[in-house]
C-alpha positions as CSV (number, residue, x, y, z in Angstrom):
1,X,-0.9,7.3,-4.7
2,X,-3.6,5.6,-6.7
3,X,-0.5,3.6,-8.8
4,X,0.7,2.7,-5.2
5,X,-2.5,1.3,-4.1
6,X,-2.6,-1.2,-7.0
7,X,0.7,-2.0,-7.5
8,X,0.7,-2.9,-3.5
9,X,-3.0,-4.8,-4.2
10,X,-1.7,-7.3,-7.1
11,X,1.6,-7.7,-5.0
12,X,-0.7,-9.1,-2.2
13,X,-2.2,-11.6,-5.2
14,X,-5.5,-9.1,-5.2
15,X,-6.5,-9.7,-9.2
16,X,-6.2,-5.7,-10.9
17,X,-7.1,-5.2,-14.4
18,X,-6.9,-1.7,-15.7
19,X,-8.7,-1.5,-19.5
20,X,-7.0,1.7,-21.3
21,X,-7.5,2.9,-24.5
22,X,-4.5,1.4,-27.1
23,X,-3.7,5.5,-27.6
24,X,-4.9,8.6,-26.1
25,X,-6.0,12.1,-27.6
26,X,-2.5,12.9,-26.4
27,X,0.6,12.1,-27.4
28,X,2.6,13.4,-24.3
29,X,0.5,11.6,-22.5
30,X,1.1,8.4,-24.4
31,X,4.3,9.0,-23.5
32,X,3.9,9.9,-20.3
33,X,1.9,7.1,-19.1
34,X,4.9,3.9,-20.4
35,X,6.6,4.5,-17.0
36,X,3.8,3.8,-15.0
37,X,2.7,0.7,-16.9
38,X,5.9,-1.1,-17.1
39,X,5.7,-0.8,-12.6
40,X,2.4,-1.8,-12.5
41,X,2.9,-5.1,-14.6
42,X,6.6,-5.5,-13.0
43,X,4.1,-6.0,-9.7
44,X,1.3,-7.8,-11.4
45,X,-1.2,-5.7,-12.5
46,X,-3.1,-7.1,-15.8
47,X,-3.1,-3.7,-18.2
48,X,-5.9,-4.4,-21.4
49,X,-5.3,-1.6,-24.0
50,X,-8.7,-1.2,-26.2
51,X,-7.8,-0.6,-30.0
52,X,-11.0,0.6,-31.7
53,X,-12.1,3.4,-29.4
54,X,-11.7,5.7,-26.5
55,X,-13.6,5.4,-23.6
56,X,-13.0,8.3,-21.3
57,X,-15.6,6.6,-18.2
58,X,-13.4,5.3,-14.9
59,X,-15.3,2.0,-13.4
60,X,-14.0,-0.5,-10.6
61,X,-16.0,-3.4,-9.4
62,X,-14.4,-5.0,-6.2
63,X,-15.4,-9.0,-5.8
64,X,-19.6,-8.2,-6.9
65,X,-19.5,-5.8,-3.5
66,X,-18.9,-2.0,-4.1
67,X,-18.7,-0.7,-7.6
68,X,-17.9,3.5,-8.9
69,X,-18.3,5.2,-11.8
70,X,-16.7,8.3,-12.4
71,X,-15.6,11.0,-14.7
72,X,-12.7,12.7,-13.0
73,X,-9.2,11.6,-14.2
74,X,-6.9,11.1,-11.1
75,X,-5.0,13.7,-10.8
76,X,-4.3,16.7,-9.1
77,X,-6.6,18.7,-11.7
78,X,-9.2,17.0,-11.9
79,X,-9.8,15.8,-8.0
80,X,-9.4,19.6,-7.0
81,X,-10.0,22.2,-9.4
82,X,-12.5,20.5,-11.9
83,X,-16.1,19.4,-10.9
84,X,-16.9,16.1,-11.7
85,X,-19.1,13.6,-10.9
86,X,-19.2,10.3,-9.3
87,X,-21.8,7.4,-8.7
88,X,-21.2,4.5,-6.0
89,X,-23.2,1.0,-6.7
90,X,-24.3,-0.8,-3.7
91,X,-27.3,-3.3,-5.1
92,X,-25.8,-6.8,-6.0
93,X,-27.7,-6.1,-9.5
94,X,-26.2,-3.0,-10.4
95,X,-22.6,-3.8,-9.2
96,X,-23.3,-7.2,-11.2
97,X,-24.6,-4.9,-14.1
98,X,-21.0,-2.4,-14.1
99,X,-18.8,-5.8,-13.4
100,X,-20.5,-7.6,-16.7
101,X,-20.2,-4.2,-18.4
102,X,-16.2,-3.9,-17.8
103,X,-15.7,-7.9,-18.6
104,X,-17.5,-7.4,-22.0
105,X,-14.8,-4.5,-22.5
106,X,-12.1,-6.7,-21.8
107,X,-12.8,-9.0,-23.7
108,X,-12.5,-6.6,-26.9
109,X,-8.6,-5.5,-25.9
110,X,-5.9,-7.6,-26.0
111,X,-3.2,-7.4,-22.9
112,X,0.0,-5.2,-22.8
113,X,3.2,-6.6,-22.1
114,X,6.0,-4.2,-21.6
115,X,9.0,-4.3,-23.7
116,X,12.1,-3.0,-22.7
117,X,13.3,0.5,-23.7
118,X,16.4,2.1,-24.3
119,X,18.4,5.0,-22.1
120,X,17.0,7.7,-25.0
121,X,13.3,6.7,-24.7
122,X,13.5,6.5,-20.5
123,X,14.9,9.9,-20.6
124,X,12.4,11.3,-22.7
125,X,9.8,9.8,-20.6
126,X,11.3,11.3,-17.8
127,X,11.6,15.2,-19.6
128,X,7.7,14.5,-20.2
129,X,6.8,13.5,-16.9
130,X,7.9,16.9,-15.4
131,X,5.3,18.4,-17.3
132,X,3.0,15.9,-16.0
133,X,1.0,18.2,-13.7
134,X,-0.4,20.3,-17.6
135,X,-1.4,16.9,-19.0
């Protein structure tokens, strides 16, 4: 649902960029996760992968308006069975403060483009994905 809303947001010419860490601490979620790039940059989403670190915090800043912070991963787990926290920016300094924050990390990655992948490496990502739900 969340993949929908931005891949339906950059198809409207809305700007997305989504920084991700180069690789996770999991390697079926590496995996996991080429499926849903290669949609969201068919549609034209911006994805930034980050080399040198993970950073496990989720931040959006909409147009120097609204801005979140949050530590819950989207997904089923997380939203309903873990507690997690969340914080919601409405002062133009702190929204300006996050927005500056998440350019400065972009400008340390460098941008994914998908390549193409063969019938043996889509079917693989599809055996992992139905495992998705334990990731």
């Amino acid at each position: 649902m969340c993949q929908e809303a931005l891949r339906l947001a950059a198809l409207r010419g809305i700007v997305v960029d989504i920084i991700l860490p180069e690789k996770s601490n999991h390697t079926l979620a590496n995996i996991a996760q080429n499926r849903y790039l290669r949609e969201l940059t068919k549609a034209g989403v911006r994805l930034w992968f980050l080399s040198d670190k993970i950073v496990h915090a989720k931040a959006l800043a909409i147009d120097n308006s609204f801005a979140m912070t949050w530590s819950a991963n989207m997904d089923i787990r997380s939203l309903f069975l873990n507690y997690e926290v969340m914080s919601s920016f409405y002062t133009e300094s702190d929204i300006k403060w996050l927005a500056h924050w998440l350019e400065t990390l972009r400008d340390r990655c460098y941008r994914y483009y998908p390549q193409e992948v063969g019938s043996l490496k889509e079917m693989l990502e599809g055996l992992v994905l139905l495992t998705a739900y334990q990731l």
